[in-house]
C-alpha positions in Angstrom: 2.0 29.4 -43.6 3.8 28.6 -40.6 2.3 25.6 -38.3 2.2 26.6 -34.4 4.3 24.2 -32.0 1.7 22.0 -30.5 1.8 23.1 -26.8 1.3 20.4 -24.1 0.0 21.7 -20.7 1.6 19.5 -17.9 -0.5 16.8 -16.3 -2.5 17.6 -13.4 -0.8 16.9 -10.4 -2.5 14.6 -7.8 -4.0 15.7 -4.6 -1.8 14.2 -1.6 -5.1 12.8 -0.4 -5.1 10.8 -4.0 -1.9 9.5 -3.6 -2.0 8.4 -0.1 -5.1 6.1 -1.1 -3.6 4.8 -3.8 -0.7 3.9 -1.4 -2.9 2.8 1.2 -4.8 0.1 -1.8 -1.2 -1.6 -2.6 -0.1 -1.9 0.9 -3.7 -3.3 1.5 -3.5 -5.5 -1.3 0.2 -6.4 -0.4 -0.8 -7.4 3.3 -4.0 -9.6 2.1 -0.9 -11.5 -0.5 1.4 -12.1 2.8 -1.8 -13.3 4.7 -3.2 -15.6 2.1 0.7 -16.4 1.5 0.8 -17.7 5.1 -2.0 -19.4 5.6 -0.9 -21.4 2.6 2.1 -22.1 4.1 0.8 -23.4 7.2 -1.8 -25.5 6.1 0.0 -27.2 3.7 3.2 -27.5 6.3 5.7 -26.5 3.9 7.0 -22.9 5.8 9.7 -23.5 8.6 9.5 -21.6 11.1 11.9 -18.9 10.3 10.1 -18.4 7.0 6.4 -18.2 8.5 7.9 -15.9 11.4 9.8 -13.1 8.3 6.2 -13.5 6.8 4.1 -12.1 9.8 6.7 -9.5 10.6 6.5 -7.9 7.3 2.4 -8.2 7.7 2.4 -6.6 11.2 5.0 -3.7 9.5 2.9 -3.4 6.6 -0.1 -3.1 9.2 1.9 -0.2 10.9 2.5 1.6 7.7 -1.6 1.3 6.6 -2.5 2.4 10.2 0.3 5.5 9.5 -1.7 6.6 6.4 -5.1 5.8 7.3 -4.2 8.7 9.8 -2.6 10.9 7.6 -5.6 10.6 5.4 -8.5 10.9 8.3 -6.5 12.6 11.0 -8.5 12.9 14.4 -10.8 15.5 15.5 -10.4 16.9 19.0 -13.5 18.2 19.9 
């Protein structure tokens, strides 16, 4: 008797919507690191200031990028 080939169906593909939120948790996570990262820095005055000042501009970029999905993922309603 003959054994079948085991057939493997492909994985279910996310919905965008899943994989924007899953982006939107690490970039969340990513931006609470820089701030906690920061504040570190600046209380224990080790960060120059060219340091502290890369720090906060990739926080405010990351906070662009969040505010770009959180649209994408709750877009406004014109009523």
């Amino acid at each position: 008797m003959k054994e079948r080939p085991v057939q493997h169906n492909p994985p279910e593909k996310m919905a965008k919507e899943d994989v924007l939120r899953i982006e939107l948790e690490v970039l969340l996570q990513e931006h609470r690191d820089l701030d906690d990262s920061i504040q570190a820095l600046q209380e224990k005055g080790m960060g120059d200031q060219l340091t502290l000042q890369r720090l906060k501009r990739k926080k405010l970029a990351l906070k662009d990028e969040i505010a770009r999905l959180e649209d994408q993922i709750t877009p406004d309603i014109i009523a």
